[in-house]
N, C-alpha and C positions, 0 to 999 in steps of 0.2 A: 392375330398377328400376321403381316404381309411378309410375303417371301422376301421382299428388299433389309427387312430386320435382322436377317439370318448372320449378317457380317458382323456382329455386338457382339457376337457366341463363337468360343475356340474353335476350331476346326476339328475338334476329338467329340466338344458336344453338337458340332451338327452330323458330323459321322453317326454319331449311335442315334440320334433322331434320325437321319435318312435310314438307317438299316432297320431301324424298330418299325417304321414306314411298313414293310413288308410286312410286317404280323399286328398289324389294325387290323386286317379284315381275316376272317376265317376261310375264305375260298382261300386268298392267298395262301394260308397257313395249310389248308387242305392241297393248295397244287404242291404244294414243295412238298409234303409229306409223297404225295402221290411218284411225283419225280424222283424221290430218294426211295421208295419200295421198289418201283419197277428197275429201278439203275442202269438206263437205257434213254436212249432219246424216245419222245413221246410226241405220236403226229396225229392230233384229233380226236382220241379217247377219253382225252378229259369230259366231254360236254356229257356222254352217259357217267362217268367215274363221278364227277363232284356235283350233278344232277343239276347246273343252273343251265339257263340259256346260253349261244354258242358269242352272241355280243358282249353279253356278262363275263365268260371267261376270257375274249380275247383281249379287256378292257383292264384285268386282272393280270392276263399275261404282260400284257403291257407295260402295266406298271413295275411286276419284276423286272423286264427285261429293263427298262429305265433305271432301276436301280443295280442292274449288274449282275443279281442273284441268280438268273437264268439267263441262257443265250440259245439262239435259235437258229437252224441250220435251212434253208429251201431245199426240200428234195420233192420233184416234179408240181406240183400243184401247193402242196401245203407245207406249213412252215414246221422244221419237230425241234421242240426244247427239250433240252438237261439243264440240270446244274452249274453255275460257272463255280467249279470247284477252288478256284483261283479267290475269287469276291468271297466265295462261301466262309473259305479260311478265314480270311481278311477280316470278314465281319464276328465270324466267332471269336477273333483276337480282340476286337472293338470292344464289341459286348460283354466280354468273360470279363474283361479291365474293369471296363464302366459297374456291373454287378458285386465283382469282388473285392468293391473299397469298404474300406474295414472303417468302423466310427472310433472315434477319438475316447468317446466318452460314454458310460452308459448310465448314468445319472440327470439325465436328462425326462425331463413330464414325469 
């Protein structure tokens, strides 16, 4: 399904489809764990920490920052991300929603 489909679907079900986005892939889910142990911005250490290539993770990072989960700051040469703790919230509220609907009926199959 092409991205032009996406306007058929509430704005609440592409919200948690963009935020689940983030945890497709396991680097991803590995940087943000990474980001939330050190609780600190982080400039470079990931390519030893999550063991892939330095294109792989910046292709990763990227795509957080795309989705808003991380933000990145320029200090001298290199870029350092945290958390946007802001989005993080946001998306927890999404998600907890989305997870916590309760079924109508349990007589069902």
């Amino acid at each position: 399904m092409g991205a032009s489909k996406t306007n058929i679907f509430s704005d609440q079900q592409n919200e948690v489809a963009r935020f689940a986005k983030a945890f497709a892939h396991p680097a991803r889910v590995a940087i943000i764990e990474y980001l939330f142990k050190l609780n600190a911005c982080v400039c470079g250490d990931l390519v030893s920490e999550i063991g892939l290539a330095q294109a792989t993770i910046s292709q990763h990072l990227k795509e957080l920052k795309s989705l808003g989960i991380i933000k990145g700051n320029i200090e001298g040469t290199s870029v350092c991300y945290c958390i946007n703790e802001e989005v993080w919230d946001k998306m927890k509220h999404i998600l907890d929603t989305f997870f916590n609907q309760k079924l109508s009926t349990t007589d069902c199959c």
